[in-house]
N, C-alpha and C positions, 0 to 999 in steps of 0.2 A: 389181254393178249393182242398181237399185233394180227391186222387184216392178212387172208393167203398171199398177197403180194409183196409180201417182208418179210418173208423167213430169216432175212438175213439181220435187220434189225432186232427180231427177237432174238435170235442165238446170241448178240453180240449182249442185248441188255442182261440174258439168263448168263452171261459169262460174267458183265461188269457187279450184278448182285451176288454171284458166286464169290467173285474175289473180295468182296465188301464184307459178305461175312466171314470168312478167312480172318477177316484184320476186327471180326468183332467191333465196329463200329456202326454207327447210326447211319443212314443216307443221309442225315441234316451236317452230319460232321462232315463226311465228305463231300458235298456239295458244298459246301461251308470251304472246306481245302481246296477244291477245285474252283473256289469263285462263281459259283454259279447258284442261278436260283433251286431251291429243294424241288419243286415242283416240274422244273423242267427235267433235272436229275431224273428223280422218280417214273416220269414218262418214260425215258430212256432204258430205265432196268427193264420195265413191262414190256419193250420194244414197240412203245407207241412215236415215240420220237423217230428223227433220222439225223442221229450228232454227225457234226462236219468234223475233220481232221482235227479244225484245232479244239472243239469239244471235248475228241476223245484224246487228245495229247492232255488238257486238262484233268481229265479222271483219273488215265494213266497218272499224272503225276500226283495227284492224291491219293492215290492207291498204289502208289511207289513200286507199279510195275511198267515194264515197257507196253507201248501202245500194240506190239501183237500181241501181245497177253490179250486184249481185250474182244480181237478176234479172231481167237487161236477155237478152229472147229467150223468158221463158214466159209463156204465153198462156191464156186462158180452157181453151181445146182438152187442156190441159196438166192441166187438174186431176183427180181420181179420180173413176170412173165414177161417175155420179149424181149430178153436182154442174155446174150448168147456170147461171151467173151470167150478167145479159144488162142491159145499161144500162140506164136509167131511161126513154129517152125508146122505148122498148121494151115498159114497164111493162102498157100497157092492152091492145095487142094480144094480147100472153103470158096476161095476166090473162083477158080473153074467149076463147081459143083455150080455156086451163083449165078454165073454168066448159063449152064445148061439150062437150070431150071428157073429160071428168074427170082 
């Protein structure tokens, strides 16, 4: 299982082995489809990995779903401590709360 500071890589791995078994195939086949190594695959499902974009466009298309399929369930809340992303129409309030309280 991945370290408390990746919840996000684990949901997305418990989502990418979800869909895998859906299609009832091996992790060797799909990794085998997606071009990539088994072993690195495999890390990835346990959410020990951290796949880049074009990682996960590849499994996406071995698994012949769209790439938010793959992170369909994590959430801002999900990301590693210290990392506080907050929409746009958010911007100013954030930004003067900042400037108050350093």
């Amino acid at each position: 299982m991945a370290d408390a500071h990746s919840r996000a890589t684990a949901k997305t791995g418990a989502r990418i082995a979800e869909l895998r078994h859906q299609t009832n195939l091996s992790a060797k086949r799909i990794a085998d489809c997606a071009d990539m190594d088994l072993t690195h695959y495999q890390r990835i499902e346990r959410g020990e990995g951290h796949p880049t974009l074009y990682t996960l466009v590849q499994i996406a298309t071995a698994l012949e779903v769209g790439v938010s399929e793959l992170v369909d369930g994590v959430a801002a809340n999900d990301l590693p401590s210290g990392r506080e992303p907050y929409g746009y129409s958010q911007s100013v309030s954030r930004r003067n709360r900042r400037d108050l309280y350093g």
